[in-house]
C-alpha positions as CSV (number, residue, x, y, z in Angstrom):
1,X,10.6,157.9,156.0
2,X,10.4,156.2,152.3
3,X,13.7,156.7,150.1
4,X,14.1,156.4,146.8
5,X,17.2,154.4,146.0
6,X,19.8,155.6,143.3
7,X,20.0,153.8,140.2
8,X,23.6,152.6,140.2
9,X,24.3,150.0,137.4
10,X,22.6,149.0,134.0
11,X,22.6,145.9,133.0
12,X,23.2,145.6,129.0
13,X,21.9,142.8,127.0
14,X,21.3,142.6,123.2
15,X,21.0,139.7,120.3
16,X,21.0,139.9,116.7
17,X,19.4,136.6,115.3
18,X,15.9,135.2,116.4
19,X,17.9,132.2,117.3
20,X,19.7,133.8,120.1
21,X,18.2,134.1,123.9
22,X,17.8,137.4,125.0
23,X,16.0,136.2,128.4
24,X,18.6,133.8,129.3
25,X,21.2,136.4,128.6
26,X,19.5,139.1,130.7
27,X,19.5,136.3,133.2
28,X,23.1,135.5,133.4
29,X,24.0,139.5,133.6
30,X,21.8,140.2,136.0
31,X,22.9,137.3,138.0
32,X,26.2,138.9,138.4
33,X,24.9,142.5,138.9
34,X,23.0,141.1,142.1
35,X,26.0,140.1,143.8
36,X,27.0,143.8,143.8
37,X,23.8,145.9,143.8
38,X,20.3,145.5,144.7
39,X,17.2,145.2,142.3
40,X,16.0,149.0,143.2
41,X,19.2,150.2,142.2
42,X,19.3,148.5,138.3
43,X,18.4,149.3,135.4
44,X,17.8,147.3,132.5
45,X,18.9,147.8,128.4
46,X,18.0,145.7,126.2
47,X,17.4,145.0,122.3
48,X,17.6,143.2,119.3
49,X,19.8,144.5,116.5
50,X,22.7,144.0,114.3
51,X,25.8,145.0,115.9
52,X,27.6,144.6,112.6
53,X,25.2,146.2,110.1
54,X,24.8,149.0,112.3
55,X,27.0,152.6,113.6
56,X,27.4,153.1,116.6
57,X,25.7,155.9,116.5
58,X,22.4,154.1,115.0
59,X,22.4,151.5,117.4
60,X,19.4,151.8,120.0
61,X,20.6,150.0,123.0
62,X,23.9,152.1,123.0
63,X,22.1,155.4,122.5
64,X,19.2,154.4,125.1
65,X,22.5,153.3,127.4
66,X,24.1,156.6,127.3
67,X,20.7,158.3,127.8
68,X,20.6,156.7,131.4
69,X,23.9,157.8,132.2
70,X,23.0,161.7,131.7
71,X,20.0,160.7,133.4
72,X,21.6,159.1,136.5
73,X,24.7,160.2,137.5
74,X,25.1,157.8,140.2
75,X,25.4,155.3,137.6
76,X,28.8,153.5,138.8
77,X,28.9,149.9,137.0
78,X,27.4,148.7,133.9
79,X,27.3,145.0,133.0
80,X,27.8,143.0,129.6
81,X,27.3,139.7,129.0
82,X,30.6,139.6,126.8
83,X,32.5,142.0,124.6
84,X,30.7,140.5,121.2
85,X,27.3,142.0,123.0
86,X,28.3,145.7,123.2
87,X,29.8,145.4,119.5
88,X,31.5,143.6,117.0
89,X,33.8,146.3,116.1
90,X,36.5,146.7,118.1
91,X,36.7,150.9,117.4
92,X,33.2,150.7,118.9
93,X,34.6,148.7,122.0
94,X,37.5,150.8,122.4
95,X,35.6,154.3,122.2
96,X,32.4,153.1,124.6
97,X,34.3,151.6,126.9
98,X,36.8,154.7,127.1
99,X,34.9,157.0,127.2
100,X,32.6,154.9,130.7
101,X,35.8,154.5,132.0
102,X,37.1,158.5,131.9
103,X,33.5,158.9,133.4
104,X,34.6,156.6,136.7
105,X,32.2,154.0,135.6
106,X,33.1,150.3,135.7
107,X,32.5,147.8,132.3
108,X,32.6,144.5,133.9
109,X,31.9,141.3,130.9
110,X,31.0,138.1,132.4
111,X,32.8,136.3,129.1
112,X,35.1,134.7,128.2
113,X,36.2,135.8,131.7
114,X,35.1,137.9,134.0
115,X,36.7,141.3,133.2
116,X,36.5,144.8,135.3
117,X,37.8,147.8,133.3
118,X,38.3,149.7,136.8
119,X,39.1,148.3,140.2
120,X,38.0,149.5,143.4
121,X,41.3,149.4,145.9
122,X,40.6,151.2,149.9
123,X,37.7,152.7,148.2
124,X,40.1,154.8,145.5
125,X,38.8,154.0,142.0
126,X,42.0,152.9,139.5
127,X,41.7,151.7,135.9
128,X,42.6,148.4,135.0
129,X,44.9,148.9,131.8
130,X,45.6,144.5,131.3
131,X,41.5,144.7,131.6
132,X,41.5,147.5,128.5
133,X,44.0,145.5,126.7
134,X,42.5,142.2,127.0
135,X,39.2,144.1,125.8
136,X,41.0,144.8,122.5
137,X,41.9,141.6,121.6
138,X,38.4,140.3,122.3
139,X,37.3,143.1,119.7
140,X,39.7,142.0,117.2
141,X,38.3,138.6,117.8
142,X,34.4,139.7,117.6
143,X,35.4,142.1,114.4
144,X,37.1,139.1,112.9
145,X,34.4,136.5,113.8
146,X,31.6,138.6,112.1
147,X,33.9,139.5,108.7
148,X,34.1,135.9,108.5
149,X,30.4,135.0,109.4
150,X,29.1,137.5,106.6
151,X,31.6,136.0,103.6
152,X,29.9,132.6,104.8
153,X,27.1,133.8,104.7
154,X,27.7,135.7,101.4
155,X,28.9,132.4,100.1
156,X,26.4,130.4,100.6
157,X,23.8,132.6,98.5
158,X,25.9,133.1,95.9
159,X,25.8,128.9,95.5
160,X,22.1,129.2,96.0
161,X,22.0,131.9,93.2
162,X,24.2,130.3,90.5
163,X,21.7,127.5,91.0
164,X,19.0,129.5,90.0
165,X,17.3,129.6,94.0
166,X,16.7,132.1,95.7
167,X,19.3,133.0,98.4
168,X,17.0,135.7,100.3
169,X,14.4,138.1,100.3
170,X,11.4,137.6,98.0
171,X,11.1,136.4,93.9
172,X,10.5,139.5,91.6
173,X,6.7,140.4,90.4
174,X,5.9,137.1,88.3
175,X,7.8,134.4,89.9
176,X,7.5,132.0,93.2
177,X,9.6,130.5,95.6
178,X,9.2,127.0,95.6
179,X,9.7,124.6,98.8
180,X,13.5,123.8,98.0
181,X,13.8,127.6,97.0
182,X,14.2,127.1,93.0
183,X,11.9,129.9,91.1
184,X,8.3,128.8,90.0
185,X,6.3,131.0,87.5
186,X,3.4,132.6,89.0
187,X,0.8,132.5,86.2
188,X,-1.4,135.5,87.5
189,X,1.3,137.8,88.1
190,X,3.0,136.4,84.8
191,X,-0.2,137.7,82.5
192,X,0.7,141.2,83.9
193,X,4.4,140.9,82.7
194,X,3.4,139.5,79.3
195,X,1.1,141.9,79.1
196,X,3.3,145.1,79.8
197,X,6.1,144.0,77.3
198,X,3.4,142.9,74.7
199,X,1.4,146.2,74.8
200,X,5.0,148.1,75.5
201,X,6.0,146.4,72.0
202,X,2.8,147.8,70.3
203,X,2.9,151.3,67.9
204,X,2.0,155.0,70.0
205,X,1.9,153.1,73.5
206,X,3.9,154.9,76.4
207,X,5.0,154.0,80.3
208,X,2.4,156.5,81.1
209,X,-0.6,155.1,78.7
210,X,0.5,151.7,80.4
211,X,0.1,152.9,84.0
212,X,-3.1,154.4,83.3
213,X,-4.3,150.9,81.7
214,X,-3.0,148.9,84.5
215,X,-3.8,151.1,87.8
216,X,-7.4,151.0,86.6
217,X,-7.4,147.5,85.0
218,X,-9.6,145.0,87.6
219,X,-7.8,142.2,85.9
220,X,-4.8,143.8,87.8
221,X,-3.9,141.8,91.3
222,X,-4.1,144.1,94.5
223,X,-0.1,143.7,95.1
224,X,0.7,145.7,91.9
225,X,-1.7,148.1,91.4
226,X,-0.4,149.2,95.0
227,X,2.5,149.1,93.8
228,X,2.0,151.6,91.0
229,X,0.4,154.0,93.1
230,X,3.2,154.2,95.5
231,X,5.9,153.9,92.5
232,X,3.8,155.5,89.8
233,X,5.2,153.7,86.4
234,X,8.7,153.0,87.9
235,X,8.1,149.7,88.7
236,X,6.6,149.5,84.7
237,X,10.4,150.8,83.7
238,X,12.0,148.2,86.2
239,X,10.4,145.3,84.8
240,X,10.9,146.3,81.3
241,X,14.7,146.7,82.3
242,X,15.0,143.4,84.1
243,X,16.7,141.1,81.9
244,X,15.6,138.2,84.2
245,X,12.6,138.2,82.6
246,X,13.8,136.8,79.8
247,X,15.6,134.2,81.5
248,X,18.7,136.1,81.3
249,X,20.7,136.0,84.6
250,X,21.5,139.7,85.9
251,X,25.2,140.6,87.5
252,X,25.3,142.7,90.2
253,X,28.7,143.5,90.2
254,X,31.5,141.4,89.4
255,X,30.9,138.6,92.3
256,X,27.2,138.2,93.1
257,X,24.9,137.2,91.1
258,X,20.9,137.1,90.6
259,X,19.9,133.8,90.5
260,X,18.5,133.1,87.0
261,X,14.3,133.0,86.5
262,X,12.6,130.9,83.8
263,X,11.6,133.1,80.9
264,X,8.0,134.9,80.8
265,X,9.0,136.5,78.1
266,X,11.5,135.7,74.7
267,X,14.9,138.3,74.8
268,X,13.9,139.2,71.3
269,X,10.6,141.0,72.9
270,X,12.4,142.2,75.9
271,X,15.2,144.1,73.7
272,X,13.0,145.5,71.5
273,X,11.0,147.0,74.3
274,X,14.6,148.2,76.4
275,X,15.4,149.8,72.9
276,X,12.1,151.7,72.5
277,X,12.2,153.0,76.3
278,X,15.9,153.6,75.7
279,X,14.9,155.7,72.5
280,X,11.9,157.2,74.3
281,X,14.1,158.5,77.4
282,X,17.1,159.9,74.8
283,X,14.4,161.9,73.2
284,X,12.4,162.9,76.0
């Protein structure tokens, strides 16, 4: 007669970067996993996400992992690769692993050392407390390593931007990135903004007689007349607003800054254009 085996352990496995192996991760987990269970009787989780950027509560693999568990009951052991790959907070680490461990179910991390949170003695199941404290101070180590990661990180693109590059993401409407990321003009996209703060400048014209002009114009490139549709004339208002334009640099807030654009534009046609919509907007 065929049985059906019960599922009995998940294996967990998750990256963040591009640059990091999920497969060979998966690999090493499961590895350990087999010495205790069959194939039949694992499951796999897996995923790519930020466990820094992200809540607990937002994060797939945990929400997918806790899924199984209402699912299979029988669930008895679930594997990590190491503390750093269930989360880099150690509140998150302390409240998932608690709350497996008050369900009977054992977290076992193959690094830096291989760590069970419950131990199996004459078949009685008894919680490990050195495992739960060592699990702390691996949290406080993974918090502590991605605080310090993201100031890096922060750091270096605040460099790139005070050297007028571009640190991330894409140039505004107008510009480039060039090959050692420093900010070309983009001449096609450039007639548009000269354009808009030209005609903006002009007697009786409006955000709304501009829209009209340009959402219709064929002169217009693709990118931004999509862009209007889906924004209507807010993205006009932005660009109008956007002080890097004029070759001005733009502060966030008190530590990062924009990286500064050559000027499409002179300031004294961008301020007279900021003070008509700023008039226009009082009065409206």
């Amino acid at each position: 007669m065929f049985t059906i085996m019960a599922i009995k352990a998940i294996v967990f496995s998750r990256v963040s970067t591009k640059g990091q192996s999920l497969e060979d991760q998966k690999n090493a987990v499961m590895k350990e996993a087999l010495r205790t269970y069959k194939t039949e009787e694992i499951i796999e989780v897996e995923g790519k996400e930020s466990a820094v950027k992200l809540e607990e509560e937002k994060r797939e693999t945990i929400n997918e992992m806790k899924e199984y568990i209402a699912e299979y009951p029988t669930v008895e052991s679930i594997f990590f690769f190491g503390v750093d790959r269930l989360a880099r907070r150690v509140r998150v680490v302390v409240d998932v692993v608690d709350d497996l461990t008050n369900k009977g179910i054992n977290c076992v991390f193959l690094n830096p050392t291989l760590i069970n949170t419950i131990d199996i003695k004459k078949g009685k199941k008894e919680i490990n407390p050195v495992a739960h404290l060592i699990l702390i101070f691996l949290g406080y180590a993974a918090e502590m390593e991605a605080k310090m990661f993201k100031a890096r990180v922060a750091n270096s693109k605040n460099i790139l931007r005070k050297q007028g590059k571009i640190a991330s993401g894409k140039p505004i409407f107008g510009y480039y990135a060039k090959e050692d990321n420093s900010i070309g003009i983009k001449e096609d996209e450039a007639r548009i903004v000269r354009r808009i703060f030209n005609r903006y400048a002009e007697d009786n014209c409006s955000i709304n007689i501009l829209y009209k002009e340009l959402s219709t114009d064929e002169e217009v490139t693709d990118y931004f007349r999509k862009g209007l549709k889906t924004t209507l004339n807010g993205r006009i208002r932005n660009i109008i607003v956007n002080k890097s334009y004029s070759g001005r640099q733009n502060l966030r807030n008190k530590r990062k800054y924009s990286p500064t654009y050559p000027p499409i534009v002179d300031i004294e046609l961008q301020d007279k254009c900021i003070a008509i919509l700023n008039k226009n907007q009082s009065t409206s």
